[in-house]
N, C-alpha and C positions, 0 to 999 in steps of 0.2 A: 051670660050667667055661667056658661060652660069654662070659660075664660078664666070667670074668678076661682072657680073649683080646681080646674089644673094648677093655678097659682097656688093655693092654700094649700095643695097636695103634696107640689114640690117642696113648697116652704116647711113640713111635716118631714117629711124624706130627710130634708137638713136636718132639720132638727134633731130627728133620730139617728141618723150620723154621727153627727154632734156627739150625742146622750153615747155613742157606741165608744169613741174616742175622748174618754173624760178626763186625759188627762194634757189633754191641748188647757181648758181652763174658760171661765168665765168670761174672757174678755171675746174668745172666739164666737161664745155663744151672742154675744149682745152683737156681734158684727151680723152673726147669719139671721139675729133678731131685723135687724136693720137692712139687710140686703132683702130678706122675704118682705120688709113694709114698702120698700122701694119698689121692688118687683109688681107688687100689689096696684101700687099707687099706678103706676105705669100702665099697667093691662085695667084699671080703671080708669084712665083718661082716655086711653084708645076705643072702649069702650062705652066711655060717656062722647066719645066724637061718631062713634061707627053705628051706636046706638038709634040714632035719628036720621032715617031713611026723608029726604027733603030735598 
């Protein structure tokens, strides 16, 4: 749980990065959109693996 909160945190930090440099453009946004769902997905498979002590 702690895992996915780091992740969402980072993924916020971009974001507002992003928002600080607004004249990079939409396109960059949707990439850091997609890098934080990737990031996400990632730290919840290792998670749905590390999850289950067996």
């Amino acid at each position: 749980m702690i895992h996915i909160l780091v992740v969402l945190l980072i993924g916020v930090v971009l974001v507002a990065a992003l928002g600080l440099g607004e004249g990079v453009g939409a396109a960059s946004a949707i990439i850091a959109v997609v890098g934080v769902l990737l990031l996400s997905g990632i730290a919840w498979v290792f998670l749905a693996k590390g999850a289950r002590p067996r």
